[in-house]
C-alpha positions as CSV (number, residue, x, y, z in Angstrom):
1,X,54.4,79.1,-15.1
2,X,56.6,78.3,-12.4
3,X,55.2,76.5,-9.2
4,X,53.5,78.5,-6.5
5,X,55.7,78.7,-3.4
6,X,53.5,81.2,-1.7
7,X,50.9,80.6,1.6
8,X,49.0,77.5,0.9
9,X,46.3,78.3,3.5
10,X,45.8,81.8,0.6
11,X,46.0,79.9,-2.3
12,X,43.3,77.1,-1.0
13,X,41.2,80.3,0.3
14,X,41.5,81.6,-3.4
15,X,40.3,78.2,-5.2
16,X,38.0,77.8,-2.5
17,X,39.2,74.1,-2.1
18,X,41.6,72.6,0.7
19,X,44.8,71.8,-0.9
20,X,46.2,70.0,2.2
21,X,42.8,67.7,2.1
22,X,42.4,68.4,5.8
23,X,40.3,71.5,5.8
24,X,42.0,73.6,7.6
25,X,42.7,76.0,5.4
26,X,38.7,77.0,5.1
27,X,37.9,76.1,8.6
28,X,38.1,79.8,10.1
29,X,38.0,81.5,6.9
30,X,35.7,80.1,4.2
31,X,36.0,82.8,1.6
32,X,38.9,84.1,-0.9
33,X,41.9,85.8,1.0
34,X,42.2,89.9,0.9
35,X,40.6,92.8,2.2
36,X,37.5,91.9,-0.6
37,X,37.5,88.2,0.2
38,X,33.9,88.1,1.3
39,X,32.5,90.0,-1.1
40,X,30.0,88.2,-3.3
41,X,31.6,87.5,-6.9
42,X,30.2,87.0,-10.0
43,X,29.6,83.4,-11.5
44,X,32.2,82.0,-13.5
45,X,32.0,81.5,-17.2
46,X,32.4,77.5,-18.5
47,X,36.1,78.3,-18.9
48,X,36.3,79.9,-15.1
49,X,35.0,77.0,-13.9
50,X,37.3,74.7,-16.0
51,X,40.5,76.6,-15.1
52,X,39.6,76.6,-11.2
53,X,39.0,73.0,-11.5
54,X,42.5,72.6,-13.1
55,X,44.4,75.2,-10.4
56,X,42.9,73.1,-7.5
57,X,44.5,70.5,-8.7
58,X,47.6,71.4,-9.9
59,X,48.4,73.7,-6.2
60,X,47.0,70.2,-4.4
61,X,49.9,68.2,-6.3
62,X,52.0,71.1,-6.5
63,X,53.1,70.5,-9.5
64,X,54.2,73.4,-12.4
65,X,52.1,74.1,-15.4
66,X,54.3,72.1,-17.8
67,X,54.6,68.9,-16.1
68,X,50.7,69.2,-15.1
69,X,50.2,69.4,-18.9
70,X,52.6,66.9,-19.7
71,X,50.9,64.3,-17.1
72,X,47.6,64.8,-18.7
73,X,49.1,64.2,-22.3
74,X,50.4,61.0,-21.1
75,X,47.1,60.4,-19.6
76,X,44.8,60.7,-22.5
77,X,47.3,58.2,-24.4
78,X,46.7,55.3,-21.7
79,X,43.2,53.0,-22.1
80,X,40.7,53.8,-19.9
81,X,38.8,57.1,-18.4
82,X,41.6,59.5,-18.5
83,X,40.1,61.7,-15.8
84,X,41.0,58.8,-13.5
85,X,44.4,57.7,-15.6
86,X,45.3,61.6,-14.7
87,X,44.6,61.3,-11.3
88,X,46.9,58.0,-11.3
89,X,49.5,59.0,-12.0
90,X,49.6,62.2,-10.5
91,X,48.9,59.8,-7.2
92,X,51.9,57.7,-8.5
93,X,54.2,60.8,-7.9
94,X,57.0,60.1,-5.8
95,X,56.6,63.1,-3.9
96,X,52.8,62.3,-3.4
97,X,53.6,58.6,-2.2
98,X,55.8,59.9,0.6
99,X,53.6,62.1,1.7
100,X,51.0,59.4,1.4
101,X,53.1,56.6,3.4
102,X,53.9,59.2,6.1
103,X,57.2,60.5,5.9
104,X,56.2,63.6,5.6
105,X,52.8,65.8,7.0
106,X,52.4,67.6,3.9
107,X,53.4,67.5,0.1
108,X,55.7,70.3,-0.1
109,X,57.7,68.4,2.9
110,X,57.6,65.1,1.0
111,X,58.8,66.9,-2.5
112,X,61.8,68.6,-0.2
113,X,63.2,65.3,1.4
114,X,62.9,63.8,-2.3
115,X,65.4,66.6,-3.4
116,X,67.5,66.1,-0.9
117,X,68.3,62.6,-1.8
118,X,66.6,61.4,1.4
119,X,64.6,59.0,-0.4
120,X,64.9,55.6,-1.6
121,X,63.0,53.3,-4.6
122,X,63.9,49.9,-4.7
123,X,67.0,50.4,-2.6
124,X,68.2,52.9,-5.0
125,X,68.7,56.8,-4.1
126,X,65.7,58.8,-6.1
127,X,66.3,62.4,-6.2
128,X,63.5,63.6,-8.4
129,X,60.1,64.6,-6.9
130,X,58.6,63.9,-10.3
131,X,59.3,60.0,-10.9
132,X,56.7,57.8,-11.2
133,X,56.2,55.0,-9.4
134,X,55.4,51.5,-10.6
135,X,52.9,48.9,-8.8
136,X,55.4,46.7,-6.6
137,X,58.0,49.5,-6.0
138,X,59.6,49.7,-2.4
139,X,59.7,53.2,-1.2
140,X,61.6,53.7,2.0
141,X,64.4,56.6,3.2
142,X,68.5,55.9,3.2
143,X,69.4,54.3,6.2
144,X,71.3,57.0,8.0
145,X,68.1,59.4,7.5
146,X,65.4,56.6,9.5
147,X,66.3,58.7,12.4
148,X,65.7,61.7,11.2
149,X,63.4,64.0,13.5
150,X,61.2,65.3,10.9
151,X,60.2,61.8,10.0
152,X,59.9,60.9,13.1
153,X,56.9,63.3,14.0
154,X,55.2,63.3,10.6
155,X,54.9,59.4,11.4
156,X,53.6,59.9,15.0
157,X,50.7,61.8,13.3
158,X,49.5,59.3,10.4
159,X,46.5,57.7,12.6
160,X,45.2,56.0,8.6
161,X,47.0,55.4,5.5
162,X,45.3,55.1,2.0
163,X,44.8,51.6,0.8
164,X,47.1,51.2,-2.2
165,X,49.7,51.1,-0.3
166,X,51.3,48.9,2.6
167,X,54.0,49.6,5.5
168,X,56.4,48.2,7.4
169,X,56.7,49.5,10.7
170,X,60.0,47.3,11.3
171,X,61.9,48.3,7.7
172,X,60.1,51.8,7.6
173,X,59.1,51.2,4.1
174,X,55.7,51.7,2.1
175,X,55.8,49.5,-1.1
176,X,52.6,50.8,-3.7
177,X,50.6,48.3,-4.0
178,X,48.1,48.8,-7.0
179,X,46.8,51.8,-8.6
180,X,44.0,53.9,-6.8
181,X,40.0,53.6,-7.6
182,X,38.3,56.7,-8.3
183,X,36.5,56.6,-5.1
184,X,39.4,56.3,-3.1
185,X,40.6,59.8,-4.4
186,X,39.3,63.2,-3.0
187,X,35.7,63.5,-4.5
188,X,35.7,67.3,-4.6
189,X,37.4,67.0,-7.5
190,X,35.9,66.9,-11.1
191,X,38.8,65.8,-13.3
192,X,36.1,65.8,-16.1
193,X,36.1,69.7,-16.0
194,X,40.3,69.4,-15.8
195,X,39.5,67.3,-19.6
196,X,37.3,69.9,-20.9
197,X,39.7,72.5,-20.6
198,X,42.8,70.7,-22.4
199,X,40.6,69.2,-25.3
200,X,39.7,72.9,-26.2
């Protein structure tokens, strides 16, 4: 399955979670989108609720169906919980980090100045939303795109960044940190539901 490019604010209305992890999607209209949104629907089945858990999720990240498979696989190999050794790395995304230092106001912006070679690891030009970040890594834009408007604005509106990672107003450069804690994550997730329904 290919990713969803669609409306956000529909597809958050139709998992009944807010992608954007502002709200605002399901501040006016708290019920599934179409003319039968507000109709009351049946309960979901163990595997409904599973699969809901995994789309809210995967449309949050926004991340395809193969590499959101592929994340988990490499997920259940590392030690530890691999709920939150999923959630890791999905955070360790380099399209999620930019979003997450500031660069951008959402992560479908982050992802598109990723592909457009915008962005920088370690000095070096990183062209692929996808790459995961290591603890220590630098993550900063090329030098002739510091200026660029977009950034600009999506910086004027960060009022509090996460705190697993650092920035450098001067350099304009985030560098990761450490790895997340659970509880520093959203907590309307249930990644344990998102293991249920791959260990089928």
């Amino acid at each position: 399955m290919a990713r969803y490019t669609g409306p956000s604010y529909k597809k958050a209305r139709h998992v009944g979670f807010s992608i954007s992890e502002t709200g605002k999607e399901l501040a006016r209209r708290p019920y599934g989108p179409g003319q039968h949104g507000n109709a009351r629907r049946g309960k979901l089945s163990d595997y409904g609720t599973q699969l809901k858990e995994k789309q809210k999720v995967r449309f949050m990240y926004g991340v395809n169906e193969r590499q959101f498979k592929n994340t988990f696989l490499k997920a259940s190999k590392i030690k530890g919980v691999t709920g939150t050794n999923f959630l890791r790395l999905l955070e360790s995304r380099l399209d999620n980090l930019v979003y997450r230092i500031g660069f951008a106001t959402t992560r479908r912006g982050a992802r598109q100045l990723v592909n457009h070679g915008h962005v920088t690891v370690n000095g070096k030009k990183v062209d692929i939303p996808s790459y995961e970040v290591k603890v220590g890594d630098v993550i900063s834009l090329k030098e002739d795109d510091k200026n660029l408007k977009v950034v600009a604005e999506s910086l004027s509106k960060v009022s509090k960044r996460v705190d697993f990672i650092t920035y450098d107003e001067g350099k304009m450069e985030g560098t990761y940190v450490r790895l997340p804690e659970r509880n520093e994550l959203n907590a309307d997730i249930n990644e344990a539901l998102i293991v249920e329904y791959y260990n089928k």
